[in-house]
N, C-alpha and C positions, 0 to 999 in steps of 0.2 A: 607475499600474498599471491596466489593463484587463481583472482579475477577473471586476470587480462587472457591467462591459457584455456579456463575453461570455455571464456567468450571465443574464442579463434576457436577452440579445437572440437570444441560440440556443439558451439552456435550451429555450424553448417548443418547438420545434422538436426537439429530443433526447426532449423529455416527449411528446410526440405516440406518437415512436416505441418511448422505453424506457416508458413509462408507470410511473416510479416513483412508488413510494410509501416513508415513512417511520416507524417505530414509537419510541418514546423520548426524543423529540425533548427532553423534559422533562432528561433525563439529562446533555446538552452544556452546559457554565458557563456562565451569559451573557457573562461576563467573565473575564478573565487567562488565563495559559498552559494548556496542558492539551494532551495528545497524539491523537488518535485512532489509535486500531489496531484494523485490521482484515484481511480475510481476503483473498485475490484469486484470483478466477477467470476475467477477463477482462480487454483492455483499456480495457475501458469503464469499468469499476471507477473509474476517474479523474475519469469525468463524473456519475455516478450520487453519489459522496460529495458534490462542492461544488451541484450540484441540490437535494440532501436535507437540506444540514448549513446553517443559519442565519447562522452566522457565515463568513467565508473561511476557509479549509484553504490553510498550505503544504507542497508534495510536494517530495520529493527525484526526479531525473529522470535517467539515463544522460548519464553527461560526455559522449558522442558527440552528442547530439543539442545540444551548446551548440560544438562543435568542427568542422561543417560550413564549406566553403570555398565565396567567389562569394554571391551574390546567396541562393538558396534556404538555404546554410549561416545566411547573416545575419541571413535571414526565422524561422530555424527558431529562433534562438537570442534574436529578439526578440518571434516569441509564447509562449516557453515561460519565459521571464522577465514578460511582459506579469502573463500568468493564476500567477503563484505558485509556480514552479517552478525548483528549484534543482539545481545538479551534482553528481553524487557519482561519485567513480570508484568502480564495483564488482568492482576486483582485492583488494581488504582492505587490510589493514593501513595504514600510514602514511597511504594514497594517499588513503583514507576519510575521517579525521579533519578534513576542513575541511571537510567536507559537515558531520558531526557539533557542529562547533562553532555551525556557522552555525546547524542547527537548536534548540542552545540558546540563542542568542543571540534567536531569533523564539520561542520559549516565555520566558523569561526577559523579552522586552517585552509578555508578554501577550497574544499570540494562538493560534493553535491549527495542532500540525503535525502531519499525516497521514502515515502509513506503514503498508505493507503489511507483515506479522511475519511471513508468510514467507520475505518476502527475492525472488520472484517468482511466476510463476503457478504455482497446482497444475498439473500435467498431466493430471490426469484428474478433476478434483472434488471429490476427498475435500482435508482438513485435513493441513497437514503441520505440523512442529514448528517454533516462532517462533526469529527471532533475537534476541539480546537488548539490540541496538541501544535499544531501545524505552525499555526498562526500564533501564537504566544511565543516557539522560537523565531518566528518570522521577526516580529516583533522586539523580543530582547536581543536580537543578534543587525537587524535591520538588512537583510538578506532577504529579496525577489523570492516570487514563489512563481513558480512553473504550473500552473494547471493542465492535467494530462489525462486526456480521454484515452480507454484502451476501450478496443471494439473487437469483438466478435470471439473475445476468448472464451465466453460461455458456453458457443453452441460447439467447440472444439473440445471443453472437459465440465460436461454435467456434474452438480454435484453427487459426489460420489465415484465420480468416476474417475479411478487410477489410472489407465494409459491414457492420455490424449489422441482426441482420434484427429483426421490429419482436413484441413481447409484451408483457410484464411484468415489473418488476422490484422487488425491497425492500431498504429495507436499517433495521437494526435496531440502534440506540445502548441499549447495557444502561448499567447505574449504573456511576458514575466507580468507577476504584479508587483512594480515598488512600493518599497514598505519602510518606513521611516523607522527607526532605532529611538526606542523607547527605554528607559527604564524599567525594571522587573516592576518594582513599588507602584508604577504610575499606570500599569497595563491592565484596562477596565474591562470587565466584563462585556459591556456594549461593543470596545474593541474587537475583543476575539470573536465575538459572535458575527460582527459586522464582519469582519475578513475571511471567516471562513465561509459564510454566505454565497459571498461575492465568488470564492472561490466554488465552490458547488455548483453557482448560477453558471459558471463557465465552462464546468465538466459536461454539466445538464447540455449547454447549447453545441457544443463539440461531440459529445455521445447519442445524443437524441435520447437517452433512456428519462421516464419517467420518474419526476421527485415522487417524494414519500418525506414527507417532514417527520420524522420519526428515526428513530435510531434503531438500525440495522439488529442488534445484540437485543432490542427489547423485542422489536417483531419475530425473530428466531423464537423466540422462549415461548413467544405467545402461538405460534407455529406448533412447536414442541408441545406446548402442552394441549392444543389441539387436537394433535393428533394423538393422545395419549391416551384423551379423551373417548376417542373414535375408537381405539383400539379396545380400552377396557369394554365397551359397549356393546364391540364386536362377541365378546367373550361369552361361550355357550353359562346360562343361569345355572347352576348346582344346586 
């Protein structure tokens, strides 16, 4: 696996331009499984946690980007495998659970798996409400979870915008949350919602970005078809 080279040999180069820094550092295990959850506002977000975080982070990644055809498909699916990166279909249900498994099976050998708890990026900045993916492996594996503020990588890649352009960035690991090893069977709704909460509450006080009790994927659509709105309206009458 090609983690550890691309963190040494292009980190420096990403640190030139994202100029991060890290607070808490103290906070991440040195050892055994444990989850990172954090916040996302950008797609840099990916390069800024494994720069910051000591130990390697594995991410779950859009099945598309492992189901490319031809040469560039091949390429695509053998650096995103290289650096720590696995598939998860994000239509839910069934389609999801072997991403799921697999991530308990990489906490479960004792390393550390990142996830964004929104489930994608805000759209505008502020904090939306976690899924509780998180927390239900937290829960069946009884593995700490990391809550992790990253700051400032929005005003460094707009959405839409493919090169990042160059500032400052942070990102900030609060205290683990212990979390007791439950049974799959026994793990109640009230649970996951309760943990993921707690965890958001922590992003929220570490980020300072504003909640939004709402789910990031339904504001986008609602975004979306706002502007869809606006546009057809725009449109000379015939």
């Amino acid at each position: 696996m090609l983690y550890w080279f691309f963190v040494k040999t292009l980190g420096p180069i990403a640190r030139r331009r994202f100029n991060p820094t890290a607070e808490g550092l103290e906070h991440i295990p040195h050892e055994g499984g444990a989850i990172i959850a954090a916040n996302h506002l950008a797609v840099i977000d990916d390069a800024l946690l494994p720069m910051t975080c000591p130990r390697m982070i594995h991410f779950m990644g859009k099945a598309e980007y492992f189901e490319g055809k031809g040469l560039k498909g091949r390429f695509k699916k053998w650096w995103f495998t290289s650096v720590g990166v696995f598939p998860v279909d994000r239509s839910g249900g069934s389609k999801s659970l072997g991403a799921l498994e697999h991530a308990r099976e990489i906490i479960e050998n004792g390393e550390l798996f990142g996830i964004h708890i929104e489930g994608t990026r805000s759209p505008d900045g502020r904090l939306y409400k976690g899924h509780t993916g998180a927390a239900r492996l937290a829960l069946e594996t009884g593995c700490p979870i990391v809550p992790a503020a990253i700051i400032g990588s929005r005003e460094l890649q707009r959405p839409g915008q493919v090169i990042p352009g160059k500032g400052s960035s942070k990102v900030v690991y609060g205290e683990p949350i212990a979390v007791e090893k439950t049974p799959a069977d026994e793990v109640t709704h009230e649970q996951l919602r309760g943990l993921t909460d707690e965890v958001t509450r922590r992003i929220e006080a570490m980020s300072g970005q504003e909640y939004v009790p709402e789910y990031a994927q339904v504001v986008k659509k609602q975004m979306q078809q706002e502007q869809a709105a606006i546009d057809e309206a725009a449109q000379p009458a015939r």
